[in-house]
C-alpha positions, 0 to 999 in steps of 0.5 A: 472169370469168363461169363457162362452167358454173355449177349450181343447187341447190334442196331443200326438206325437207317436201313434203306436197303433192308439188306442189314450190313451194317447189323452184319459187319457189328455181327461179325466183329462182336462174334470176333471179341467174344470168340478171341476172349474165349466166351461162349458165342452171345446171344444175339439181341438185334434192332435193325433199322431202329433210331436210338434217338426219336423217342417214338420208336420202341426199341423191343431188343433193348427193353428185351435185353434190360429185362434180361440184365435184370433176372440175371440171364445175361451176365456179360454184354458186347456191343460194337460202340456205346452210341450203337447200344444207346443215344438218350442219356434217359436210356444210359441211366436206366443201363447204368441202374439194372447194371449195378442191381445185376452186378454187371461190372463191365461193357465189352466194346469192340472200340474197348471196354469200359468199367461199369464199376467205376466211377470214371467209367460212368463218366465216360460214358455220361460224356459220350450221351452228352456228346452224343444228344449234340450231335443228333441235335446239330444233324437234326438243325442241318437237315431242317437247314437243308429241307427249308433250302430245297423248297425255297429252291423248288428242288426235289427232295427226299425218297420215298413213294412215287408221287401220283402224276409222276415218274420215279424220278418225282419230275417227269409227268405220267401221262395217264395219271395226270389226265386222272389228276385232272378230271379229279380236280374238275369233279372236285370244284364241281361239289363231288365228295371225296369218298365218292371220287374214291369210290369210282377209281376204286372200280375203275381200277385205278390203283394209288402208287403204292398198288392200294385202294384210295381212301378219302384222306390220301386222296384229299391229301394228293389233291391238296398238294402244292406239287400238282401245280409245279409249285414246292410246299414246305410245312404246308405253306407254297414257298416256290416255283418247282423245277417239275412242270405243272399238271393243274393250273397255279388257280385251280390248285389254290381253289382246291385248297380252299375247298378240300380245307374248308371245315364246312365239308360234311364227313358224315356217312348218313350223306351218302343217303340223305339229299338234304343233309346240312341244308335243313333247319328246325322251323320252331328253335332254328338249329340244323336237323339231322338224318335219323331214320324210324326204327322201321327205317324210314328215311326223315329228318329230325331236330334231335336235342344233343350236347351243346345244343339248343335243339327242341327235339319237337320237329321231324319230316319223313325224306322221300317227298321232301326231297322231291319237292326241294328238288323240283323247287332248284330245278325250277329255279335254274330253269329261269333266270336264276341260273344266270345269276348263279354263273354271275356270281362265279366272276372272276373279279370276286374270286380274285379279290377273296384271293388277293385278300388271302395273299395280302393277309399271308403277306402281312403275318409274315412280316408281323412275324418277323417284326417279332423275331427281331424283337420289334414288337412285344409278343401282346403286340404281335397277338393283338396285330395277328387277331384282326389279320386271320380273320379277314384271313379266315373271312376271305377263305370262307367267301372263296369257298361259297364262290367256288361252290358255284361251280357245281352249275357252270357245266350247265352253262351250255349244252343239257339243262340242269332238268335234263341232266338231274337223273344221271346225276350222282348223289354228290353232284346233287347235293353240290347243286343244291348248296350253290343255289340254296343258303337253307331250307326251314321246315315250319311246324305241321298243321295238327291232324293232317296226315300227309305231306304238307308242302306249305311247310318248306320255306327255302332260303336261296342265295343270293 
């Protein structure tokens, strides 16, 4: 008995060329079948470009065609080959179930049919899942082989966007966008935030590869990235030497690390407003206050109680004076000898041994790790090794941090005063200056009944 209303299901899983040739070679030979057994043309149900084998992708033509199996609209299905209708053995079973509730006996294949009503047929298709589950499996482990193997040889990898820095061919520098990577980099180590950086390039008019705005994550992501310097990452660990030249210093890459990784940068937007943010602290309980304007929207800040904390909720100082004084309090520090002291503090030495202290401790997890592997310690043996290494680890990376930040002053080191220059600089900039010189700022309790701002009350604390 001939179907009254048969279906037609193509996909292919990669279509980089958006061109669908392969969709149209099954097409063309599923039409082919169904007009040589005499069936009315199928309805065409089409996943183009969508794996059948990463869980994450919705299939909707297939969900769409179970659906249809089940009311009953479909009564007769062609595909070119099982592995084209199906990859997991999850969705053969599901098939298998609305087949044998719709009654639908038969899978027409261009490769041959296969009957849904017997047993062995079932089977065979059993086998080609299982078959098929190996096979996605052994490409999968040979395309992590091969991506481990490039990187460890410095080689270019993949497609996909034009990395910014570089040419199409991932290799060649892109002059103009190289001197951006640059200055980035530069600005960075100097305390300015992300979303200002993007916020400039953005009127600058200076596009991302793709043509769109920057963004604080993409950005970040960019200037994070092993690639700039000439070296090859691999699941986010430096594993070689590139073969494309550098467009920032091995150094500077590894500081940029540090700094863009450290969970002490502040992500909050009250930022853009607030000079002080994350720098004071409640004189009466010690806990950090936070910017919260009056309802009038008057700029202070406040120890305001919240989860987890111990704050008293009883201390608030209005912004504007404060600030003006906090900063005369810096500028008239780095006036002095201070700034001096500052610089000193961005030796080289001290920066070179968090650094080497970071390698060391890399090093020896690497070799805890493969000890582990060999099976020469017990896992609460390589637990227990791990604990004290990731804390000098972890301990090295936030000293480099608080060196690094130093940087916001070393511009100053010749040339306009830190005094000259304060008016012309961003919100950003200040606040970096201001966290290279100061550890914290107290703001002691009022003295009752007097109804001005009280400078007896700041009690700055300054590194160093």
């Amino acid at each position: 008995m001939k179907p009254a209303h048969p279906a037609l299901y193509v996909r292919i899983s990669d279509d980089r060329e958006g061109q669908s040739k392969g969709v149209g070679r099954q097409l063309e030979d599923g039409f082919a079948l169904a007009e040589a057994r005499g069936w009315p043309k199928p309805v065409v149900y089409n996943d183009n470009d969508k794996s059948a084998w990463k869980r994450t992708v919705v299939r909707d033509d297939f969900r769409r065609l179970l659906a249809d199996i089940e009311s009953g609209a479909v009564d007769a299905l062609i595909v070119y080959d099982s592995d084209r209708f199906y990859r997991q053995p999850r969705e053969l079973e599901e098939f298998l179930d609305v087949s044998e509730k719709a009654e639908l006996t038969e899978l027409t294949q261009v490769t041959g049919d296969i009957d849904l009503g017997s047993t062995d047929g079932r089977l065979t298709l059993r086998i080609k899942a299982a078959v098929a589950v190996k096979e996605s499996d052994d490409k999968s482990r040979r395309i992590r082989r091969k991506a481990l193997e490039l990187a460890e040889d410095g080689k270019v990898s993949g497609g996909g966007t034009r990395p910014f820095g570089f040419e199409d061919d991932r290799k060649t520098i892109r002059p103009a966008e190289a001197a951006v990577i640059v200055e980035l980099k530069d600005r960075c180590l100097a305390g300015e935030s992300l979303r200002a950086l993007c916020f400039d390039l953005n009127e600058r008019n200076i596009s991302t590869t793709t043509g769109g705005q920057w963004v604080p994550n993409v950005l970040k992501r960019m200037l994070r990235s092993a690639r700039i310097s000439g070296r090859r990452e691999h699941k986010g660990e430096i594993v070689a030497d590139a073969e494309w030249p550098a467009i920032i210093g091995p150094a500077d890459s590894d500081r940029l690390r540090v700094v863009l990784g450290n969970p002490a940068r502040r992500k909050n937007e009250r930022v853009r407003r607030y000079l002080l943010a994350g720098l004071l602290v409640c004189g009466r309980c010690g806990e950090q206050m936070v910017s919260r304007p009056r309802s009038d929207g008057t700029r202070r800040y406040v120890c305001a109680r919240r989860p987890g904390s111990s704050a008293c909720g009883k201390m608030a100082i209005l912004s504007e004076e404060l600030e003006e004084l906090v900063a005369e309090m810096v500028l008239q520090r780095l006036d002095g000898p201070a700034l001096s002291r500052v610089l000193v503090a961005r030796d080289g030495s001290r920066e070179d041994a968090s650094q080497r202290t970071i390698d060391q401790a890399g090093g020896q997890l690497e070799e805890l790790a493969a000890l582990y592997a060999a099976q020469e310690i017990s896992a609460p043996e390589w637990m227990a090794a791990r604990k004290p290494i990731e804390g000098r680890m972890n301990k090295a990376k936030a000293d480099l941090a608080r060196i690094i930040g130093s940087a916001a002053v070393e511009q100053f080191r010749d040339g306009k005063s830190v005094r000259e220059s304060w008016p012309d600089l961003s919100l950003s900039r200040k606040r970096a200056v201001l966290f290279a010189v100061l550890d914290a700022v107290t703001i002691n309790p009022a003295v009752r009944g007097l109804n001005r701002f009280d400078p007896d009350r700041v009690s700055p604390r300054w590194r160093g």
